[in-house]
Residue, then its C-alpha position, 0 to 999 in steps of 0.5 A: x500500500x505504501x508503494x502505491x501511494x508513493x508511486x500515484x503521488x508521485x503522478x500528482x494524486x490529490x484525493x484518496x477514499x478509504x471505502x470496503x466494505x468497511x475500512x475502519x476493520x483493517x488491522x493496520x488503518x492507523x499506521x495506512x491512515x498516518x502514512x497516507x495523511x503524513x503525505x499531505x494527501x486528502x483523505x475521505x473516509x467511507x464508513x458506516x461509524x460503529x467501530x469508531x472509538x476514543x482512539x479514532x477520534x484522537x487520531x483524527x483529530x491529530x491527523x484531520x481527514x478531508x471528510x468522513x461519510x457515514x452511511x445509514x442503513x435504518x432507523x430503528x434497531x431493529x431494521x438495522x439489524x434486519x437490513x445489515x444482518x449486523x447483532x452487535x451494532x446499535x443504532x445509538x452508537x453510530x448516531x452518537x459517533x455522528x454527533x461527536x465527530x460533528x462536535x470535534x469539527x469534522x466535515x461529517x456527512x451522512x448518506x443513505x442508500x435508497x431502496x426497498x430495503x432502506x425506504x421505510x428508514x429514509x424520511x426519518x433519517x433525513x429529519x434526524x440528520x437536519x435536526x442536528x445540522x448533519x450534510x445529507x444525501x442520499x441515491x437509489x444507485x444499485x451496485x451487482x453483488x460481487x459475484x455478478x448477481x443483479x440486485x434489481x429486485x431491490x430497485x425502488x419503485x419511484x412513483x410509490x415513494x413519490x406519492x407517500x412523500x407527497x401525501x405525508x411530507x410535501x416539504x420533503x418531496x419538493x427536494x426529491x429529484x428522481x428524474x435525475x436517478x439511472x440516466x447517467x451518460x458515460x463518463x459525464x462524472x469525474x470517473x476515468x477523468x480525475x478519478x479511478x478506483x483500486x480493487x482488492x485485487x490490484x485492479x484499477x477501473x474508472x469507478x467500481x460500476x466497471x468491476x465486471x467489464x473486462x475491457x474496462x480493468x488495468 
């Protein structure tokens, strides 16, 4: 990893995103994390905020990252655990990990995956974030499973949403712009242009929806 980024900043590398799955389980993140900000690179952190501690929080106030984008899956402990599968994880927990990092000046934001999985979640989370002055956004982007199964059947009905938040949050549904959503053009984003991703098997792609195109690996 070392080599690598030594090698990309060399090549003039600005940016760099610390995804997964979920970063924050490697066993040497501090030791990447500090080489990585020591280098006087930005880093994003993309996580889902239960495994951070006391001694995170220290680190990154030592070492302040660019951004960290905490991502929601519920509202409730109980969906969380139905739509993460995850036992041990509480929804408290992630929130109050929210608000500290907010209180230590870190650019926080949350986001949210949004389909029929997340739906029943999105309002109040959204009001939850707005309550206490947390970025927000969220996208209804369906990524295959890793094997190359479609998740479609996940894909949102937007009509149905679009009508319930209509009926129940006219405030809410004015903000909503689904007619953007699946209409992307190729390469009308930063991807291949001034950004790319490294797979866990050394592949390079211009952004992770291109893992199964073969044509498209380095």
């Amino acid at each position: 990893i070392y080599n690598c980024v030594d090698y990309l900043l060399d090549l003039g590398l600005l940016f760099v995103n610390l995804s997964g799955g979920e970063c924050l389980l490697h066993p040497n993140f501090e030791e990447i994390y500090k080489y990585i900000a020591n280098k006087g690179i930005l880093i994003n952190i993309l996580t889902n905020g239960s495994l951070l501690n006391e001694k995170l929080f220290e680190l990154f106030d030592q070492y302040k990252p660019h951004k960290i984008e905490i991502s929601l899956y519920a509202s409730d402990n109980e969906s969380l655990k139905r739509n993460t599968r995850q036992t041990k994880v509480k929804l408290e927990t992630i929130r109050e990990n929210i608000i500290k990092l907010k209180h230590n000046n870190q650019n926080v934001v949350c986001k949210m995956p949004l389909n029929s999985v997340t739906s029943s979640s999105f309002e109040e989370t959204l009001n939850w974030c707005e309550k206490n002055d947390i970025e927000f956004y969220y996208s209804d982007e369906l990524f295959d499973n890793y094997d190359g199964v479609s998740n479609k059947k996940y894909k949102l009905n937007n009509e149905i949403i679009l009508k319930r938040l209509k009926e129940d949050n006219i405030q809410l549904y004015k903000k909503m712009n689904f007619n953007l959503c699946q209409k992307k053009k190729c390469f009308d984003c930063i991807g291949g242009k001034y950004s790319f991703v490294i797979s866990y098997d050394g592949y390079i792609y211009p952004c992770f929806e291109f893992r199964h195109i073969k044509e498209a690996m380095f």
